[in-house]
N, C-alpha and C positions, 0 to 999 in steps of 0.2 A: 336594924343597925343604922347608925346617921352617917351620913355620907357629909364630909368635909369639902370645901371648896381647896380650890388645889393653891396651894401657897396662902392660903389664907394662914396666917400670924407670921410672917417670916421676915414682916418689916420692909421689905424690899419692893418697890415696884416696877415693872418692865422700862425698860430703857427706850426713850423714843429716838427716831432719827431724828437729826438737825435739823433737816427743814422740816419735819414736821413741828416741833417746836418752834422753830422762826416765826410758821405760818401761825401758831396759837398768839406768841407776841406783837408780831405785828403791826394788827389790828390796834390794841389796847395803846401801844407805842405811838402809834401816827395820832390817835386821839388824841394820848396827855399833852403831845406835841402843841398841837393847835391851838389845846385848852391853854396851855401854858406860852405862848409866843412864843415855841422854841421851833414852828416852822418860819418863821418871820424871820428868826436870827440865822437860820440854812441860807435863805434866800438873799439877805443881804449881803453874807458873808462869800454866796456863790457870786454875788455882782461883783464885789470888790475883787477877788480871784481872776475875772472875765475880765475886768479892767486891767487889771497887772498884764495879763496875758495881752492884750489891747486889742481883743474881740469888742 
């Protein structure tokens, strides 16, 4: 007799916590970031903040 895996065809796959999803994005996230100048635009945008603030 074959022995099925257990949910196997059900469509559905187990539900992860949030951080552990965070932690899979993350990574991939801070890359496109850098790739793309979009940690350039945090940083300037944290300057001008810090200005306002007149730190």
């Amino acid at each position: 007799m074959a022995q099925t895996a257990v949910g196997a065809g059900t469509g559905r796959a187990p539900r992860r916590h949030p951080l552990v999803a965070a932690a899979m994005v993350l990574p991939l996230a801070l890359v496109l970031a850098v790739m793309t100048g979009g940690a350039q635009a945090v940083v300037t945008q944290a300057s001008s903040v810090a200005g306002s603030l007149g730190r």
